[in-house]
N, C-alpha and C positions, 0 to 999 in steps of 0.2 A: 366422591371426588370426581372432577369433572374430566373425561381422558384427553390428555394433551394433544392439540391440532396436529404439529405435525409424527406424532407417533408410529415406528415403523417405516418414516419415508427416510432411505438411502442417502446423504447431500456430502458429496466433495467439496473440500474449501482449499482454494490452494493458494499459498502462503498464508496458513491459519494457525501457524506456533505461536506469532506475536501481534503487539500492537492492535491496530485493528480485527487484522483477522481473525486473531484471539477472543475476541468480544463476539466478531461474527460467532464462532463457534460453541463459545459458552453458551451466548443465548438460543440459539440452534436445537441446541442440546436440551438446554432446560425445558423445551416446547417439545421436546422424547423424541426429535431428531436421531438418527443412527447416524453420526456424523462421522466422516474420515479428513484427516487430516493432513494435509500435501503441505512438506519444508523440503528446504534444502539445505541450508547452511544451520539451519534454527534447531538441529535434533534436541539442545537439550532442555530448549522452551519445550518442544512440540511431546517427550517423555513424560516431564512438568505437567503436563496441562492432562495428557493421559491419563498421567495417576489420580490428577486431584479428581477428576471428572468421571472416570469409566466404572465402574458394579457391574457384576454378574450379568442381570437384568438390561442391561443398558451398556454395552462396550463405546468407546474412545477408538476408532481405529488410525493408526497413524501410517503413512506411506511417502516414501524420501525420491525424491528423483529431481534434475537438471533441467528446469524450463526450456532452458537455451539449448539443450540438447533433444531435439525431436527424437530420433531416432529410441532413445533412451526411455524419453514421455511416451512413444506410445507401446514401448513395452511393457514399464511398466503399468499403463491405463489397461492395457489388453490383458494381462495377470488380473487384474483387479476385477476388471467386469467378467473376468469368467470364474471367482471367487463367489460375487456376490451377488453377480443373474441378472442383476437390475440397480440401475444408477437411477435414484429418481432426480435428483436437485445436482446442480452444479454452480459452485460461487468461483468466478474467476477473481481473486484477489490479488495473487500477487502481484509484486512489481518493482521495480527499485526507479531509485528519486533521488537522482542527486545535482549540483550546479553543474550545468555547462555554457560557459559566457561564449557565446557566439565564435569566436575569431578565435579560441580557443579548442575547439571541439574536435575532438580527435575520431578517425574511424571506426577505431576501437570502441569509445564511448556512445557511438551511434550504433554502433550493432549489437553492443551489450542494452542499452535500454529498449531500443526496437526488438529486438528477437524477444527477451524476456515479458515486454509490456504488448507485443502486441501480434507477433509474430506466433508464441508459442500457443496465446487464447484461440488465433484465428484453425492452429490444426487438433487443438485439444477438441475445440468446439465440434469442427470437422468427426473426428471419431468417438465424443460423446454424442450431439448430436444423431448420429447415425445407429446407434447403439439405442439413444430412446425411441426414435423412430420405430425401429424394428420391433420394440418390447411397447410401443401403444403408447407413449408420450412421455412427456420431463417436465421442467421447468431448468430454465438458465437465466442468474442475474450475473451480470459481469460490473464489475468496480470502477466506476469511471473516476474521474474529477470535475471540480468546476472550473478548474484550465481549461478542457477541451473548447474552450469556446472563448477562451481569452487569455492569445499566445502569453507567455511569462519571457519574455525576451535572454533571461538569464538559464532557464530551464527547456528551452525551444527544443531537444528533442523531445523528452518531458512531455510535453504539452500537444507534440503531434503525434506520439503515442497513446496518449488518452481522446483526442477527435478521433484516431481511427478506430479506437474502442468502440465511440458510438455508431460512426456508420457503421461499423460490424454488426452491433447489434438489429439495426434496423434491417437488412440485410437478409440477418439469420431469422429475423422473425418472417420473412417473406420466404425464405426457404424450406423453416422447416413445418411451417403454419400447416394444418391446426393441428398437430397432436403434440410441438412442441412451444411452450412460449418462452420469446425469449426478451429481458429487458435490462434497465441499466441502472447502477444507481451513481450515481457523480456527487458525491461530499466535498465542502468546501473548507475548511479549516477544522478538522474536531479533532487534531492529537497531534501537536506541532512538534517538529522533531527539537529532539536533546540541543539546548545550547540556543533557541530562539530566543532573538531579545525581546524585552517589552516591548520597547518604542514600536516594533515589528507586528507582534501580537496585536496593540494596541489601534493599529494599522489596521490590521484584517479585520478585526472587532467593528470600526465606524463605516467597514465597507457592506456593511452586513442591513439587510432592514431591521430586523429583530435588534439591530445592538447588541449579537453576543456571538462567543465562539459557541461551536455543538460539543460533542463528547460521540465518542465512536457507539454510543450505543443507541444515539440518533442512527448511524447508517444501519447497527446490527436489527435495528427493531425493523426500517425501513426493510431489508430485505426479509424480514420475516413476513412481513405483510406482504409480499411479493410470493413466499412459499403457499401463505395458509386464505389469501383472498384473488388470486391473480388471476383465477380462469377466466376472466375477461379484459385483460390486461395487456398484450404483447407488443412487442416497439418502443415501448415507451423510457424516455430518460429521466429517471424523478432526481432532480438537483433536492439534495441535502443540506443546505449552505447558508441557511437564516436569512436568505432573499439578497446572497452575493449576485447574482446570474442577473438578476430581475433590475440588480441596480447599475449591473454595468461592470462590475469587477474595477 
């Protein structure tokens, strides 16, 4: 049997109790990932997902803490990396996504999506980064969208925390180059939230070249190829999105 590519490599996914992140980390895992799992509110997806997934041979590790609370994140990261010596993979996933109409938008609502989407990646990144540096290299894929690049006028914090996703990324690739790479992946429709209508759906589907929505395991495979073929790869934004981006959104 042929030993699994990423076998033994360390990967953080944070918000990976559900939904996509959840996929991220299944398939992670299935390729003998040592995967850890970062929720917040999600503990008892994130217990779920532990049990179905973790043996002897092969542990599930799970770890709870408050994006929007730095001070908190990098206590708990700083426990963690002195646990496990070496962080090789980092998936910034989480995020929260909800409407904000314009002329509606409260402070509060700007600083709960910015802190958590985009603020919390840029100091995670800061003390992962530095952490692989020191131990001879990483790999970081951070979770964009195919907003970033075609505001949603109803979602406009939304959408300017996923553009500042990517410049980060570009960014971090120029900072921590070359022992760390780092890049993005930006999905466009593969797991539309609870309660989307067809007509909507059916919407996002004709804006697509392929003519179809994806499935989160388009992004999860995507960043796997990102763990297990990337050594020549940093900067880069691979849009997920059946040629949303290409057509214009």
């Amino acid at each position: 049997m042929a030993e699994k590519p990423l076998k033994g490599k360390r990967i953080l996914v944070t918000g990976g109790a559900k939904r996509v992140g959840a996929v991220i980390v299944r398939t992670l895992f299935e390729r003998g990932a040592e995967v850890i799992v970062h929720y917040h509110h999600s503990e008892a997806e994130a217990k779920e997902l532990q049990k179905s997934l973790s043996r002897r041979s092969h542990p599930l590790r799970v770890v709870s803490f408050d994006l929007a609370d730095i001070p908190e994140m990098r206590a708990k990261i700083g426990k963690l990396l002195e646990e496990i010596d070496h962080l090789d993979g980092l998936v910034c996933n989480a995020a929260v996504f909800f409407a904000t109409p314009f002329f509606q938008v409260t402070e509060e609502q700007w600083d709960c999506i910015l802190n958590v989407n985009l603020k919390s990646t840029f100091f995670l990144c800061q003390q992962v980064g530095k952490h692989m540096m020191e131990k001879g290299g990483g790999k970081i894929v951070l979770i964009s969208d195919v907003s970033a690049g075609h505001p949603w006028p109803a979602y406009l914090p939304y959408t300017i925390s996923k553009a500042g996703i990517n410049h980060l990324a570009r960014g971090l690739a120029k900072i921590l180059a070359p022992k760390v790479t780092v890049n993005v992946v930006a999905p466009g429709t593969v797991l539309p939230a609870e309660g989307t209508p067809k007509t909507d759906l059916e919407v996002y589907r004709k804006k697509t070249l392929l003519k179809t929505l994806g499935s989160p395991k388009d992004v999860a495979e995507s960043v796997c190829f990102l763990f297990e073929h990337s050594d020549f790869i940093t900067g880069a934004i691979i849009p997920v999105d059946g040629g949303y981006d290409v057509q214009g959104g």
